[in-house]
MIRO-183687 format. One record per residue: residue number from 1; chain; x, y, z of N, C-alpha, C in turn. Coordinates in steps of 0.05 Angstrom, whole numbers. Layout:
# MIRO-183687
SITE  nr kette   n_c1   n_c2   n_c3  ca_c1  ca_c2  ca_c3   c_c1   c_c2   c_c3
SITE NUM     A      X      Y      Z      X      Y      Z      X      Y      Z
...
***
This chain:
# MIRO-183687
SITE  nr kette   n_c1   n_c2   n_c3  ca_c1  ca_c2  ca_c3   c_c1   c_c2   c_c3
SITE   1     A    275   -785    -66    277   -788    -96    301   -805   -104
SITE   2     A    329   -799    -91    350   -815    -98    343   -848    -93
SITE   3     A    324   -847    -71    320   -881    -69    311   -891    -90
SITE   4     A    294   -881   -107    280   -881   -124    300   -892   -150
SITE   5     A    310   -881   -155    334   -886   -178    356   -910   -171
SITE   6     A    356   -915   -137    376   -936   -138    368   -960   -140
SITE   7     A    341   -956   -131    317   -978   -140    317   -992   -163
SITE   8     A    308   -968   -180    307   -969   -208    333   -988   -222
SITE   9     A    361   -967   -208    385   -983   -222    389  -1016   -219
SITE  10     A    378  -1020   -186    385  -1047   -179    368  -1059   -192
SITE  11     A    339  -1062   -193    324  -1081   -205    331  -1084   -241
SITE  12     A    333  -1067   -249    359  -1069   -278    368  -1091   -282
SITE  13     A    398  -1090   -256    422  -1093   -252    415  -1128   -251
SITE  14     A    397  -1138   -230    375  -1156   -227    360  -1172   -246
SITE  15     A    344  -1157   -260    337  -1167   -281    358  -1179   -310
SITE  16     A    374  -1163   -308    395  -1178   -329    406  -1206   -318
SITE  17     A    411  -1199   -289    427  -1219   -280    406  -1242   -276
SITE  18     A    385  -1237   -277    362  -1267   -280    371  -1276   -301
SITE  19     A    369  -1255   -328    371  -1273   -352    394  -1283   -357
SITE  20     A    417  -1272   -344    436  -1289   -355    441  -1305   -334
SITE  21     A    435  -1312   -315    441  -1341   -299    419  -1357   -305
SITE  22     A    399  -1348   -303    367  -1375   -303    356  -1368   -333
SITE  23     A    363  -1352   -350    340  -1355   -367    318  -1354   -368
SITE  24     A    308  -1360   -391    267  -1355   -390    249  -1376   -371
SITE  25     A    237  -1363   -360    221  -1380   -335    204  -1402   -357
SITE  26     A    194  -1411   -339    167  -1436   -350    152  -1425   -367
SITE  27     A    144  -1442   -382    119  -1430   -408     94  -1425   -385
SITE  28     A     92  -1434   -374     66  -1437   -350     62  -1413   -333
SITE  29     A     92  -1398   -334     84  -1375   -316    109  -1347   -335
SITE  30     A    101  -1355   -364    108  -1324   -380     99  -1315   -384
SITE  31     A    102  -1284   -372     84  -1265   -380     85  -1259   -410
SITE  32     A    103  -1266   -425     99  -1258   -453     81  -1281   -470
SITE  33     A     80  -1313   -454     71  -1331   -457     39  -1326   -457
SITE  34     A     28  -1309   -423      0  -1300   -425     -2  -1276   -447
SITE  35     A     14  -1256   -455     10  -1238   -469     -2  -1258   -497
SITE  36     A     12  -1278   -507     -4  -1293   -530    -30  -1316   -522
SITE  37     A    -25  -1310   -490    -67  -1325   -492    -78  -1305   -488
SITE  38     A    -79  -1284   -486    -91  -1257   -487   -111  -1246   -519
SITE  39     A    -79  -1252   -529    -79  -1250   -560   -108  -1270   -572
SITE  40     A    -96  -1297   -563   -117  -1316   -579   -135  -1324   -574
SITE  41     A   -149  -1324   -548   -169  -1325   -534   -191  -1301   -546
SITE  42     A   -177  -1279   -550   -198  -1255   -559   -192  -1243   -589
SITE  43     A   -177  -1259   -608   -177  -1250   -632   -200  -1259   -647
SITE  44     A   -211  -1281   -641   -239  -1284   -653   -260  -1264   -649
SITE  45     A   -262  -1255   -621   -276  -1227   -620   -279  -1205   -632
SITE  46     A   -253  -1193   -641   -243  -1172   -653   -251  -1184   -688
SITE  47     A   -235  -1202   -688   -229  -1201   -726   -254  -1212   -742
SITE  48     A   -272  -1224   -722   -306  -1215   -738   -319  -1198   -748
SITE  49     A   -300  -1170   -744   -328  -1153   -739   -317  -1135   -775
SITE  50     A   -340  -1125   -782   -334  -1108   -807   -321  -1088   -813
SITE  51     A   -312  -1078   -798   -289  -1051   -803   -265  -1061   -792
SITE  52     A   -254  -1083   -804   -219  -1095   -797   -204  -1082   -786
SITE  53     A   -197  -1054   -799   -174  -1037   -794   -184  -1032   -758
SITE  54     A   -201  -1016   -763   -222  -1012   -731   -209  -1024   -707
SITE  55     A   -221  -1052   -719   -232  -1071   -699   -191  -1082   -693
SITE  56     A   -186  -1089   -707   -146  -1082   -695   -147  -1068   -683
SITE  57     A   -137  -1042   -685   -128  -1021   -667   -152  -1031   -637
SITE  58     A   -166  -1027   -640   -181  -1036   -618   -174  -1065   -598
SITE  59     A   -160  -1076   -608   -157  -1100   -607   -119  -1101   -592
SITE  60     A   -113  -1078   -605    -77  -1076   -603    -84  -1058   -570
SITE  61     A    -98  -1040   -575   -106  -1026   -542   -118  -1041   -522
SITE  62     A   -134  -1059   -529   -142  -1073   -497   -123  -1093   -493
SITE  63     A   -112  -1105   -516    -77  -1129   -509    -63  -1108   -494
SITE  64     A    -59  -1091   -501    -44  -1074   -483    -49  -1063   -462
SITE  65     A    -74  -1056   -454    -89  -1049   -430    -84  -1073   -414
SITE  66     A   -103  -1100   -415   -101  -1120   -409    -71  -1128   -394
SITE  67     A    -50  -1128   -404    -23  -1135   -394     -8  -1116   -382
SITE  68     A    -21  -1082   -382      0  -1067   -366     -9  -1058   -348
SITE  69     A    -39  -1047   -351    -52  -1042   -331    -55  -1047   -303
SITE  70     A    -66  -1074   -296    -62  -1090   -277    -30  -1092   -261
SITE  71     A    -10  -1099   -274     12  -1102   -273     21  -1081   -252
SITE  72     A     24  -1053   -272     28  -1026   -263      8  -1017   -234
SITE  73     A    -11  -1023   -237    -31  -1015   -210    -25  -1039   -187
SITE  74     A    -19  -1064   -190     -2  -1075   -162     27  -1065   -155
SITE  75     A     34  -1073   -174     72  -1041   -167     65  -1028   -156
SITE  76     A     46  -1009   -165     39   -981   -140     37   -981   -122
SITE  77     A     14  -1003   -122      2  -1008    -88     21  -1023    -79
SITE  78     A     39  -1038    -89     60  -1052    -62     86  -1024    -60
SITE  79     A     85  -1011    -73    117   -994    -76    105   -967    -50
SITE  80     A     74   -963    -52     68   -944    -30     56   -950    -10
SITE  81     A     62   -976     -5     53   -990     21     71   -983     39
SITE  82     A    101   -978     29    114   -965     51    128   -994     69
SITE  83     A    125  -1016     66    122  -1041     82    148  -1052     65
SITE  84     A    170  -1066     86    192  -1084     83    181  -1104     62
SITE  85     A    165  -1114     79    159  -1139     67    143  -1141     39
SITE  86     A    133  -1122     34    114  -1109     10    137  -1096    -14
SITE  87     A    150  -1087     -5    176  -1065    -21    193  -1092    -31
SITE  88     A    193  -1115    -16    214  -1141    -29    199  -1150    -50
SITE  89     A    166  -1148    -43    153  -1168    -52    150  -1151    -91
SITE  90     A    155  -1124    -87    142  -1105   -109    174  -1108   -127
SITE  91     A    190  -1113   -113    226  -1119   -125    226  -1140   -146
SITE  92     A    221  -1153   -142    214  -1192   -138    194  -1187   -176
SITE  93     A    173  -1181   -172    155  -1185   -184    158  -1154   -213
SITE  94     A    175  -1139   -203    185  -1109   -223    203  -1132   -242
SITE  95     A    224  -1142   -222    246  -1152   -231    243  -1164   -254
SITE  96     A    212  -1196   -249    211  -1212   -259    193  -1204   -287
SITE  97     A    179  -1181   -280    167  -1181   -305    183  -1163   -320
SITE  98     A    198  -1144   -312    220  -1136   -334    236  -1149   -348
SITE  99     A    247  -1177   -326    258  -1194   -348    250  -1203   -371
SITE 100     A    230  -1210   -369    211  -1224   -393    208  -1206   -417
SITE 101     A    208  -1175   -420    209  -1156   -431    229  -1163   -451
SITE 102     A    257  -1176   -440    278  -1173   -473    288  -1207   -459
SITE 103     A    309  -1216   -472    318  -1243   -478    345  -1247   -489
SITE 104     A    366  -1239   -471    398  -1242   -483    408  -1272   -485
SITE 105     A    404  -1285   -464    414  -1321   -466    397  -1329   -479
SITE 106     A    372  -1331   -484    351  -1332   -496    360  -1337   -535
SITE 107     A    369  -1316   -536    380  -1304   -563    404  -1326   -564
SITE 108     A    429  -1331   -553    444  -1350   -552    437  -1372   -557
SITE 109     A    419  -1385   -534    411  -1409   -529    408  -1428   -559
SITE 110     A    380  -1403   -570    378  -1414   -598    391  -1417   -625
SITE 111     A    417  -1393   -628    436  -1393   -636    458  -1416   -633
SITE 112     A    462  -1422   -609    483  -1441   -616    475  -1470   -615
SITE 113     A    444  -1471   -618    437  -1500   -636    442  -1500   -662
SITE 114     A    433  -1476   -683    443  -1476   -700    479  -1471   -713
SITE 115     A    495  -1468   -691    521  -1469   -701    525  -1500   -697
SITE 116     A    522  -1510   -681    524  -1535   -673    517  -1548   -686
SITE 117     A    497  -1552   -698    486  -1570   -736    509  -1565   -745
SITE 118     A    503  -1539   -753    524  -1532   -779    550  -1546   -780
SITE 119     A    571  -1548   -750    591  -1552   -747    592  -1581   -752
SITE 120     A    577  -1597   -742    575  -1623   -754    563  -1638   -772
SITE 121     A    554  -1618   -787    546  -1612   -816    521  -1626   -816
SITE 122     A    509  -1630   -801    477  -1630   -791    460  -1621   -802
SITE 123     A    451  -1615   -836    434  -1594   -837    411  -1599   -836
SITE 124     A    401  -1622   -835    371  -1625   -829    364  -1612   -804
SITE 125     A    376  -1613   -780    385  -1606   -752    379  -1576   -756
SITE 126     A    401  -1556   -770    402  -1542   -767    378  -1522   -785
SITE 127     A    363  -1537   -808    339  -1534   -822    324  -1520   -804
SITE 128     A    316  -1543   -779    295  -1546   -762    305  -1520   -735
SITE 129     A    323  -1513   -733    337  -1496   -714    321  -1474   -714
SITE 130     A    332  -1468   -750    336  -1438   -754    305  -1435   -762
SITE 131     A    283  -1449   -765    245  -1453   -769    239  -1436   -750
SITE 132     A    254  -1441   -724    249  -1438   -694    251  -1405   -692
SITE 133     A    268  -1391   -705    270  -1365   -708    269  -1347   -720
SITE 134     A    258  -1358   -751    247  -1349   -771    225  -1359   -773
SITE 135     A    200  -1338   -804    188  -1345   -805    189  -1357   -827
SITE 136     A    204  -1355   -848    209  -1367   -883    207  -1383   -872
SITE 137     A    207  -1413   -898    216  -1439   -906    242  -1443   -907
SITE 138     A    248  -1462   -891    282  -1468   -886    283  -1498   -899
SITE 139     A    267  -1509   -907    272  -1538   -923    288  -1536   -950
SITE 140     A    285  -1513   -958    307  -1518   -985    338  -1507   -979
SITE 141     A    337  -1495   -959    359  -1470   -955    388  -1493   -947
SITE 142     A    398  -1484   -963    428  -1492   -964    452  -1483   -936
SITE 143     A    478  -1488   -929    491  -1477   -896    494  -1446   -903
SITE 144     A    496  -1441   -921    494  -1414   -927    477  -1389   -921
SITE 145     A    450  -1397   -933    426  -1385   -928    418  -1390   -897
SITE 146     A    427  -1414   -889    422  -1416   -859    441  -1398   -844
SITE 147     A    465  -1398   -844    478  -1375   -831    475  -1346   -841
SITE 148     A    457  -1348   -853    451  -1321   -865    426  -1307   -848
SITE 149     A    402  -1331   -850    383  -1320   -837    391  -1326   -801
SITE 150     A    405  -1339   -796    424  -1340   -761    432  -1308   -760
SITE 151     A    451  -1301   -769    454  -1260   -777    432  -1251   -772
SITE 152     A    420  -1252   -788    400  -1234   -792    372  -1235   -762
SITE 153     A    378  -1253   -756    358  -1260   -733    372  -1252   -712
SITE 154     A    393  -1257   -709    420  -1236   -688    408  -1212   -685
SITE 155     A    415  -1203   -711    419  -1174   -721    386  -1153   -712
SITE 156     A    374  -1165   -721    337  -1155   -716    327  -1163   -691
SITE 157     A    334  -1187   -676    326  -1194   -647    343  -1177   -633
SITE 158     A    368  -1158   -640    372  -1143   -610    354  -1125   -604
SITE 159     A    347  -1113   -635    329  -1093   -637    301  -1099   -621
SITE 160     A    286  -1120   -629    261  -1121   -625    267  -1144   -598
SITE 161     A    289  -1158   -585    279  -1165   -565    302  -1159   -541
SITE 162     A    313  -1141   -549    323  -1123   -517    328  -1095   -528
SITE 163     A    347  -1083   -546    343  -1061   -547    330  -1039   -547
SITE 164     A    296  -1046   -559    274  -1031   -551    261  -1026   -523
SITE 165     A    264  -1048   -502    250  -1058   -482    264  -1044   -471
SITE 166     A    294  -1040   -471    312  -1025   -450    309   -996   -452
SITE 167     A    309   -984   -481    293   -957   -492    265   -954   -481
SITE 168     A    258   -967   -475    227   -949   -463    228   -958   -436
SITE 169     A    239   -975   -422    253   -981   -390    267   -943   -388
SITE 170     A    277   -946   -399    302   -912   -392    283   -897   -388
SITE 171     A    261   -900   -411    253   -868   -407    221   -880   -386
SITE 172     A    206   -898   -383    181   -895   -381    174   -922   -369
SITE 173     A    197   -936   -342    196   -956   -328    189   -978   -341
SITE 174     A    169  -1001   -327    170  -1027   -332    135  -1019   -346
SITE 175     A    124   -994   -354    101   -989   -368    113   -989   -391
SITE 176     A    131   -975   -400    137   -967   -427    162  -1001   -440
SITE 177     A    164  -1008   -421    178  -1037   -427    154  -1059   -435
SITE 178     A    130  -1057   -420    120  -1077   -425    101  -1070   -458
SITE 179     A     92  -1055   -455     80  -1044   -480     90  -1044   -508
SITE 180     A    121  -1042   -502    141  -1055   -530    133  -1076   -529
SITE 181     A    142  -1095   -502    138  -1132   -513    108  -1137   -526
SITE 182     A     84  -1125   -516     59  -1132   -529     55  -1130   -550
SITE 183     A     68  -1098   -560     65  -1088   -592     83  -1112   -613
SITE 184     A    111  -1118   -594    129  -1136   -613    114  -1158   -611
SITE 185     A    106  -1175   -589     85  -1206   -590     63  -1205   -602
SITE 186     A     41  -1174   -600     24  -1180   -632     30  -1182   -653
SITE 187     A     54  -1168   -662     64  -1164   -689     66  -1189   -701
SITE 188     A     84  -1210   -683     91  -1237   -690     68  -1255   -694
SITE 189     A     51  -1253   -685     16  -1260   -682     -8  -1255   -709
SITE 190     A      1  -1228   -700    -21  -1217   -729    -16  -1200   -751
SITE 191     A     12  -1195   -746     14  -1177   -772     20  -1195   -798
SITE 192     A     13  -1202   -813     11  -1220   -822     -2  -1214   -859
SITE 193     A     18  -1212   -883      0  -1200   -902    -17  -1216   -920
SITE 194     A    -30  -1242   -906    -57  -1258   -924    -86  -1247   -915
SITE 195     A   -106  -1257   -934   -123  -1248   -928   -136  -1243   -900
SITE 196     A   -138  -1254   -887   -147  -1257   -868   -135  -1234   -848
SITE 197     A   -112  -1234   -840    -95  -1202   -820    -92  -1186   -840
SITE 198     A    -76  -1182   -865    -68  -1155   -871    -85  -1135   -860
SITE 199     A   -114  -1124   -867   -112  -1107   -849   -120  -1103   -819
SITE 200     A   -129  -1129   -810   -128  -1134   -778   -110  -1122   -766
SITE 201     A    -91  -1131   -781    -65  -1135   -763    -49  -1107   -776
SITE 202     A    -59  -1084   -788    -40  -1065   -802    -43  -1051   -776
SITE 203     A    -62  -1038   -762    -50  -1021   -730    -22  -1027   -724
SITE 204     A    -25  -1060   -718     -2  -1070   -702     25  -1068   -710
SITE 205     A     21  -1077   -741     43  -1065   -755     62  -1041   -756
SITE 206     A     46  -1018   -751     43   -996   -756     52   -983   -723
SITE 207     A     45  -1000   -703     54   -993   -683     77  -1010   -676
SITE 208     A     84  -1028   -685    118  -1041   -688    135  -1020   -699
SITE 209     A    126  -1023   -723    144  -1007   -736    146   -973   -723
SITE 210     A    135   -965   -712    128   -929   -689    157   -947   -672
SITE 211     A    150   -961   -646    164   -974   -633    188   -971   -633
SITE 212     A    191   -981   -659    225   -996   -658    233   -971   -675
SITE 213     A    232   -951   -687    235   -934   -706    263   -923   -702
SITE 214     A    264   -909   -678    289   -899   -663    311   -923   -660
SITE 215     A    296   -938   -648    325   -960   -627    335   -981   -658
SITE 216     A    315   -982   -687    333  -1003   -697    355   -970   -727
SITE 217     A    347   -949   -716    372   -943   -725    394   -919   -704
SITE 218     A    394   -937   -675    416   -928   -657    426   -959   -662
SITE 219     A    423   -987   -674    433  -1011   -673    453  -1011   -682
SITE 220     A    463   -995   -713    485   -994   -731    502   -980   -714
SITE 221     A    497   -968   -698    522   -948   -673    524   -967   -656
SITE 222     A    512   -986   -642    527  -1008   -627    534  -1024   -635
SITE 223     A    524  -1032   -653    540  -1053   -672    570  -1041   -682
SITE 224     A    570  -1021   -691    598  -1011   -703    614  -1005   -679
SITE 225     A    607   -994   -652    625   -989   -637    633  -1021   -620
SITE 226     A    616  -1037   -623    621  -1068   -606    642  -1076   -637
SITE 227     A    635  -1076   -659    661  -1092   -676    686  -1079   -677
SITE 228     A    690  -1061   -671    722  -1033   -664    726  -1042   -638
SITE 229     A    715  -1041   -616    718  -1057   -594    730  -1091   -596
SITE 230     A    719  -1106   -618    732  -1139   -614    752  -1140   -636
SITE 231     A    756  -1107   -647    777  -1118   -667    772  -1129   -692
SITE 232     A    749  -1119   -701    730  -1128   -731    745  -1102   -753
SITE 233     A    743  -1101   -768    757  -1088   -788    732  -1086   -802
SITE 234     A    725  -1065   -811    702  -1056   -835    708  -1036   -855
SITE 235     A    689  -1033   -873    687  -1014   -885    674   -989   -882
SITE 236     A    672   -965   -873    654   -951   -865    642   -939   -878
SITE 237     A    622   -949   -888    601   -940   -920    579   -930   -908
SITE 238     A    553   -917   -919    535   -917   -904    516   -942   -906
SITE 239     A    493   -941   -887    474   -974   -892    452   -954   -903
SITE 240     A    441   -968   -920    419   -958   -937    401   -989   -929
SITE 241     A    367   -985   -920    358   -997   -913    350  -1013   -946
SITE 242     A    351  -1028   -956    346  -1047   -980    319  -1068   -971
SITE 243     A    301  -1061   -955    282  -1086   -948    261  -1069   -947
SITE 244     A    240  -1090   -951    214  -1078   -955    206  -1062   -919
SITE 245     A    215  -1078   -904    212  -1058   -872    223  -1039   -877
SITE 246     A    204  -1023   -863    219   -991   -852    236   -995   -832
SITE 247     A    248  -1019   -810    262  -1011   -794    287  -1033   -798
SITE 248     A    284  -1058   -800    304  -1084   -801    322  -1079   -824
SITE 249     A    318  -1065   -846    347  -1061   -856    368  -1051   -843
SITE 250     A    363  -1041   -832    382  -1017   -809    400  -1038   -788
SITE 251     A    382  -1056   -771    404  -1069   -760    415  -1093   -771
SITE 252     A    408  -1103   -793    411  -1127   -809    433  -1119   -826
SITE 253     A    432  -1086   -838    451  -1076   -863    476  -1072   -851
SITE 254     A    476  -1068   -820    495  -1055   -807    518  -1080   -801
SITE 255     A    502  -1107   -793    513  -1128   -785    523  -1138   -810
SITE 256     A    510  -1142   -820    523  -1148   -855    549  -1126   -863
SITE 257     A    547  -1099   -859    575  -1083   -871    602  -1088   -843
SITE 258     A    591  -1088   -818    612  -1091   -798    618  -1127   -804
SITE 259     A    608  -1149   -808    619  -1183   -816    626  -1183   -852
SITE 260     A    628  -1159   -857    634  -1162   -886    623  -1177   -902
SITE 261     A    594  -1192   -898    582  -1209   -906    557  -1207   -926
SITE 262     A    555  -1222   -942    524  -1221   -958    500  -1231   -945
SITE 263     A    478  -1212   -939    452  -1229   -925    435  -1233   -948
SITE 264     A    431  -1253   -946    396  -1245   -975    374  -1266   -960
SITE 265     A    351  -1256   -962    330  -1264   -954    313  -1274   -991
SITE 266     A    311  -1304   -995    314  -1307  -1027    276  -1299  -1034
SITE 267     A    276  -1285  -1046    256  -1267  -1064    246  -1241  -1057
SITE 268     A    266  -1238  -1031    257  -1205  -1017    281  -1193  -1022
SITE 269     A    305  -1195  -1008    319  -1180  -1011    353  -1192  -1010
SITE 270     A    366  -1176  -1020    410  -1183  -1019    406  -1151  -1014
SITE 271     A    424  -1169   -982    445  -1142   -968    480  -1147   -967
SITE 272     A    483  -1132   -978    518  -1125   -976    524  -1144  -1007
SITE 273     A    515  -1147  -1032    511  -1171  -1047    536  -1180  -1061
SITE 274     A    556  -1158  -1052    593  -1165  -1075    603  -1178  -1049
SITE 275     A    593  -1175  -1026    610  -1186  -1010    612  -1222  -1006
SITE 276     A    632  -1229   -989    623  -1258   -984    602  -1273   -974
SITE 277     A    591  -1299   -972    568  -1313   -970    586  -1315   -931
SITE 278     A    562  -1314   -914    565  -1324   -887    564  -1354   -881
SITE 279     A    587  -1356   -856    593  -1382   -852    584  -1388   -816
SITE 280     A    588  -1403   -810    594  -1410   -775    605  -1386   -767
SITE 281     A    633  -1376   -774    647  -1368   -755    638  -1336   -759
SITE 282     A    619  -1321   -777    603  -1306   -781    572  -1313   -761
SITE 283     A    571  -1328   -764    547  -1329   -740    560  -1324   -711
SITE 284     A    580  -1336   -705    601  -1333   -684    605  -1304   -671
SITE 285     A    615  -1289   -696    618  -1269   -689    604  -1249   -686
SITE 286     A    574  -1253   -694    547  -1237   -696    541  -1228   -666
SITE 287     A    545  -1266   -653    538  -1261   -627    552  -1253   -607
SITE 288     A    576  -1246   -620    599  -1235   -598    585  -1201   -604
SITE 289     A    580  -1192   -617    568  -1170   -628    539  -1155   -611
SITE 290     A    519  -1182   -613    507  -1188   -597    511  -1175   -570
SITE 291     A    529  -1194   -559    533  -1195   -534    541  -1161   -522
SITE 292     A    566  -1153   -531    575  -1131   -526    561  -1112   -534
SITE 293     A    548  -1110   -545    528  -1086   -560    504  -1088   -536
SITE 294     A    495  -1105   -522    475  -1104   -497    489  -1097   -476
SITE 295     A    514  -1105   -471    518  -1082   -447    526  -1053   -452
SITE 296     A    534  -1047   -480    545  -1022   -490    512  -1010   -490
SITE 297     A    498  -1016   -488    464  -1008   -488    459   -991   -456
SITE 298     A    472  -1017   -451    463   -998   -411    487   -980   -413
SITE 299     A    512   -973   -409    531   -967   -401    526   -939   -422
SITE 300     A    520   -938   -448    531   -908   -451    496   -908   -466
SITE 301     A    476   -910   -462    451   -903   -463    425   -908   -434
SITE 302     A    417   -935   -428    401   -938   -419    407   -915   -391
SITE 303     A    428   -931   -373    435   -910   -349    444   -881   -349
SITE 304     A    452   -874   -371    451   -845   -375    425   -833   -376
SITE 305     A    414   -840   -392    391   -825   -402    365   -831   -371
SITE 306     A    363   -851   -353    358   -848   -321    372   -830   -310
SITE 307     A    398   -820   -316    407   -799   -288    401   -778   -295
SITE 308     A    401   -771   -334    385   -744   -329    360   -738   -329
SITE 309     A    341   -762   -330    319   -750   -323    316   -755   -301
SITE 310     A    325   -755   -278    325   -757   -249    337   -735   -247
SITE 311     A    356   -718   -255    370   -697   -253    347   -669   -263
SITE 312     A    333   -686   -282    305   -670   -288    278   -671   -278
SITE 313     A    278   -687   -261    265   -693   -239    236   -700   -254
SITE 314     A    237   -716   -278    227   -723   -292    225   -763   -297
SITE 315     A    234   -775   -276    254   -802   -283    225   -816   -272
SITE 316     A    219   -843   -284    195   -857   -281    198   -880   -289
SITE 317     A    191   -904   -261    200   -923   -251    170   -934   -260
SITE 318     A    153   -930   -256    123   -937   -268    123   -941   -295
***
């Protein structure tokens, strides 16, 4: 059983260390990449049919079947083959599809194209950046509103693209990791409130928002303990979620009261609104925030919460 857990820790340990030396593999061989031909290949199937709500949920379960299923049943069979060469081969392939599950350089990468406009006052550049990571219209938005929605995309991508993935990794292996990424990659896909998805796409919604429920309000606790850690100075008020989501005020309100900053998303919502307008060196510091708040993730949650359910003899690598 102890092998079992050191397994577990190394391929982790592994998997981060992919993402932060190599980054996201080829579009040609992402598994989050097939999770959206999964998606579009068979949403015409589904969103024909006359009971919408139905035919979603139905539609959110076989995307999910579809991508874990398979996955999970070769792990098994190479991890109880018992075989050297089979046990590297089941390492290799745990590793690589956990990676794909969350996205730390990833999150950088696209971040500091948009500081990089900004700094050379680029903003057509950085217009086109920040399109890349939102879904609003960025053609009118001023350096302001652009380093605003840069925050805010910080702030909600730890949540929805590593902090959840590592929350269901702890408790429920590379099954309960991959099943976040599908629920978060339909969401982006179909949840959607025009005619056509609202209620297609309300399951999915509905299972995003289940998802992330927990992990985007443990975000304001890593966020607050990573800015006490770099020496950020705050106010310690409470965050009151101000957005029409049930979950993204929480890590967006938190990042906004720890940078002392105003976020507003223009005709939805102003977070923190007496405070100052964000600049560069507020995007800057988001991602130093970022950064330290993903290893403060493993270190006083993800690997704890593996030793005691291995201590509970309850711990699951599947």
């Amino acid at each position: 059983m102890i092998e079992l857990l050191v397994l577990a820790l190394l391929i982790l340990f592994f998997s981060i260390l992919f993402d932060v030396v190599i980054g996201e593999p080829p579009n040609r061989i992402h598994p989050v990449v097939f999770i959206g031909i999964t998606i579009s290949k068979l949403k015409t199937r589904f969103i024909s049919k006359n009971n919408k709500i139905a035919a979603g949920c139905f539609f959110l379960i076989s995307i999910i079947l579809i991508n874990t299923v398979p996955l999970v049943a070769v792990l098994y069979l190479l991890y109880i083959a018992k075989n050297t060469i089979l046990l590297i081969l089941f390492a290799v392939i745990y590793i690589y599809f956990l990676k794909s599950t969350f996205s730390i350089r990833g999150m950088g990468t696209h971040v500091n194209r948009i500081i990089n406009a900004l700094e050379k006052s680029d903003l057509d550049s950085a217009k086109k950046y920040t399109s890349m990571v939102v879904r609003r219209d960025t053609s009118s938005m001023d350096s302001e509103k652009i380093a605003s929605a840069a925050v805010e995309t910080i702030a909600e991508g730890f949540v929805d693209g590593y902090l959840t993935p590592m929350f269901f990794y702890a408790f429920f292996g590379i099954a309960g990791a991959m099943v976040a990424r599908v629920i978060n990659t339909m969401d982006s896909n179909i949840a959607y409130r025009d005619n056509t998805h609202y209620e297609f796409g309300r399951c999915t919604a509905i299972g995003d928002s289940i998802t992330n429920f927990i992990t985007s309000r443990m975000a304001p606790f890593m966020f607050s303990i990573s800015a006490f850690l770099l020496g950020i100075k705050y106010a310690k008020t409470r965050i009151i979620n101000t957005t029409d989501s049930l979950n993204a005020g929480y890590s967006i309100g938190a990042m906004a009261k720890v940078l002392g900053i105003r976020l507003e998303k223009s005709g939805e919502y102003i977070i923190n609104p007496d405070a100052k307008s964000p600049g560069v060196n507020d995007i800057k510091k988001a991602m130093h925030i970022y950064y330290l708040s993903s290893i403060l993730t493993l270190l006083i949650f993800v690997i704890p919460v593996m030793l005691v359910l291995f201590v509970l003899h309850i711990f699951l690598l599947f």
